[in-house]
C-alpha positions in Angstrom: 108.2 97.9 99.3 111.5 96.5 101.4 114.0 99.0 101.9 117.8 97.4 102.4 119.5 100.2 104.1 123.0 98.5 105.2 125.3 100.4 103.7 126.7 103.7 105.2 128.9 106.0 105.4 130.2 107.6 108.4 132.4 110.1 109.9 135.0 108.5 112.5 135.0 111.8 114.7 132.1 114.3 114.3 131.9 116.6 117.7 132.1 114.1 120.9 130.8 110.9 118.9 131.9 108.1 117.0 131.2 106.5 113.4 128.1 109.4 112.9 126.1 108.5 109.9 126.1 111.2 107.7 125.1 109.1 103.9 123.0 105.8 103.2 123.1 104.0 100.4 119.6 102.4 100.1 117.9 100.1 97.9 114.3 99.0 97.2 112.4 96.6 96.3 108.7 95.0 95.2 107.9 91.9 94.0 104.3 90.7 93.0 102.6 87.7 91.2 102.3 84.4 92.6 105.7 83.1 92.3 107.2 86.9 92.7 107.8 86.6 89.0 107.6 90.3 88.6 109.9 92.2 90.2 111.2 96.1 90.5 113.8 97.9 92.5 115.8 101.5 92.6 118.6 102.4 94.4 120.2 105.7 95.4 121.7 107.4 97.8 120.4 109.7 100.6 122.3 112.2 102.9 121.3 112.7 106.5 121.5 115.9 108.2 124.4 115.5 111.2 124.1 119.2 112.1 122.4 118.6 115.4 123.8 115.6 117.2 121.3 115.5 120.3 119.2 112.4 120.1 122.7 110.3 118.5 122.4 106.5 118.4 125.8 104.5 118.8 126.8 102.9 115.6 126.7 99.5 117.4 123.2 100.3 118.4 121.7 101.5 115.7 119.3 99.5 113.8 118.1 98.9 110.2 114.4 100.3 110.7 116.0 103.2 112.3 118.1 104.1 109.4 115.3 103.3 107.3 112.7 105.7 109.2 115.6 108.5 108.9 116.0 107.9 105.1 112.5 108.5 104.0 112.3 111.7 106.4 115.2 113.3 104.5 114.0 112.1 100.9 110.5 113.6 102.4 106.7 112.3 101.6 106.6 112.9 98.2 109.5 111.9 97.0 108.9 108.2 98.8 105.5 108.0 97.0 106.6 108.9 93.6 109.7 105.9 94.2 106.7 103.8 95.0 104.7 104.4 91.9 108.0 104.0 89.7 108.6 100.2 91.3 104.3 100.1 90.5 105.3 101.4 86.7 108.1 98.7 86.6 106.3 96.1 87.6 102.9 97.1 85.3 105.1 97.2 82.2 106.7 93.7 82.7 102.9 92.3 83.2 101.8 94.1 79.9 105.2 95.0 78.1 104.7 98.5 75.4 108.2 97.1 73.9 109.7 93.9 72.9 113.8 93.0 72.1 113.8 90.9 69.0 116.8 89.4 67.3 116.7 89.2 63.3 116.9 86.1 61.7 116.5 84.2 64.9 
């Protein structure tokens, strides 16, 4: 699973500190098969808690696997596993589809 967790937002001002990151917007993402022909993803959004401001990370400093690591400790164990098994759904029912789109006539 690859987690793109770019995109924030932030408060300019919170206490003594600058651009505090109080929401991600994440994405993720699986790919499987030789060629990565299958392929899943979700996105969402996850709010951090900003309450306690002790251990804070300048903005500029601040890296992706941080963010990351802070995202799935708010969403919390189980829901990280249950996003996993969707992507594992997603991926299972493009390798042996239940459904089919047809056109009529075509």
């Amino acid at each position: 699973m690859e987690w793109d967790v770019k995109t924030v937002d932030v408060y300019p001002t919170k206490e003594d500190h600058s651009n505090v990151i109080y929401n991600v917007h994440w994405r993720v993402s699986k790919t499987e098969g030789e060629d990565e022909e299958y392929s899943a993803s979700s996105y969402g959004t996850q709010t951090l808690n900003t309450d306690e401001l002790g251990s804070f990370i300048d903005f500029d400093k601040v890296t992706t696997e941080e963010v990351q690591a802070w995202v799935i400790d708010a969403m919390g164990e189980e829901a990280v596993t249950e996003l996993a098994a969707n992507l594992d759904a997603q991926i299972e029912d493009q390798k042996n589809p239940t459904s089919e789109t047809k056109t009529i006539g075509e």
